[in-house]
C-alpha positions as CSV (number, residue, x, y, z in Angstrom):
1,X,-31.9,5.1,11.0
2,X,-30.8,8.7,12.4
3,X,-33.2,11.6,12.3
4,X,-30.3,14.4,11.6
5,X,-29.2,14.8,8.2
6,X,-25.4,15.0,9.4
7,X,-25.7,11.7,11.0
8,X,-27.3,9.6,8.3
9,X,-24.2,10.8,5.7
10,X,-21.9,9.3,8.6
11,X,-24.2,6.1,7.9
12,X,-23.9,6.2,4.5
13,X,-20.3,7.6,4.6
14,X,-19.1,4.5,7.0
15,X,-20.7,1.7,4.8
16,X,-19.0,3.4,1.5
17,X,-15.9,2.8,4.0
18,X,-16.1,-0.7,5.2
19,X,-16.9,-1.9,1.7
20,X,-13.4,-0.3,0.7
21,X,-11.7,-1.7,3.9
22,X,-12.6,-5.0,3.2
23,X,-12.2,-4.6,-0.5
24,X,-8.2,-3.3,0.8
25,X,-8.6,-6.6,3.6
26,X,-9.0,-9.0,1.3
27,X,-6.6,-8.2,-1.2
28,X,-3.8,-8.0,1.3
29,X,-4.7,-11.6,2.5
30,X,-5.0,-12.7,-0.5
31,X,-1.4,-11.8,-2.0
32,X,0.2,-12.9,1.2
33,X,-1.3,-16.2,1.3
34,X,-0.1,-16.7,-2.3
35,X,3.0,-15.6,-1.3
36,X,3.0,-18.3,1.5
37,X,1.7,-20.5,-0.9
38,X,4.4,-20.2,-3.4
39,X,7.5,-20.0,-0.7
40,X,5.8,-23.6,0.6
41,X,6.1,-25.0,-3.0
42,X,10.1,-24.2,-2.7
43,X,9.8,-21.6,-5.5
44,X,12.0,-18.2,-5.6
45,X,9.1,-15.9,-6.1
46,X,10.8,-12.3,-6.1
47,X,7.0,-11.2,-7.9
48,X,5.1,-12.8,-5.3
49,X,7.1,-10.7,-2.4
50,X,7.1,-7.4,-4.3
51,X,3.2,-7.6,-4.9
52,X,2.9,-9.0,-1.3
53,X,4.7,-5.8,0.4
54,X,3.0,-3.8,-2.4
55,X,0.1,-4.4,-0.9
56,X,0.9,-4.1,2.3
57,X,2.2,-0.4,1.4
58,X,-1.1,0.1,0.1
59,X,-3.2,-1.1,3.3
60,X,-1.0,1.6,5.4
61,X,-1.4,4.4,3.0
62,X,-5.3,3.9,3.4
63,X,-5.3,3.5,6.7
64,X,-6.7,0.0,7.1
65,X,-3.4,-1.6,8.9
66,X,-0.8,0.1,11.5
67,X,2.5,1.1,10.0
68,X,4.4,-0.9,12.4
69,X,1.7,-3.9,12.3
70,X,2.9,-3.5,8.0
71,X,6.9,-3.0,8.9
72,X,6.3,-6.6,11.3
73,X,4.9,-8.3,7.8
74,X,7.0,-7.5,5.7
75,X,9.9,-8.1,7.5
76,X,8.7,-11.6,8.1
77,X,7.9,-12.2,4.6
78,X,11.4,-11.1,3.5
79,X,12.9,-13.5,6.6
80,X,10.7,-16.5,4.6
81,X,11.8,-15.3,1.2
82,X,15.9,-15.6,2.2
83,X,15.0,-19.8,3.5
């Protein structure tokens, strides 16, 4: 643990952050794999893609993912929807 006051709120500051990270993480997997999921089953799923790239939009605007890493996903998951 740090002696300095300023560097134990960075502590406490970065595990407040990783907890929302994953929190943001584990959302967006989740969504695309039910995306994938549904898409596998041979069901049109225009829900499943909007919440998919919803989240997506989400990750970027907080940073988690890279905007072009989230512009490379969701044009694959519109390629998948069109088959």
């Amino acid at each position: 643990m740090p002696i300095i006051k300023s560097a134990q709120k960075r502590v406490r500051k970065a595990k407040k952050a990783s907890i929302l990270n994953s929190r943001t993480k584990r959302t967006l997997k989740g969504t695309i794999k039910a995306f994938q999921k549904s898409t596998a089953a041979g069901k049109k799923s225009d829900k499943a893609l909007k919440s998919a790239q919803s989240a997506i939009d989400t990750a970027v605007k907080k940073g988690v993912i890279h905007k072009n890493k989230a512009a490379r996903q969701k044009s694959r998951l519109a390629k998948s929807a069109k088959k």
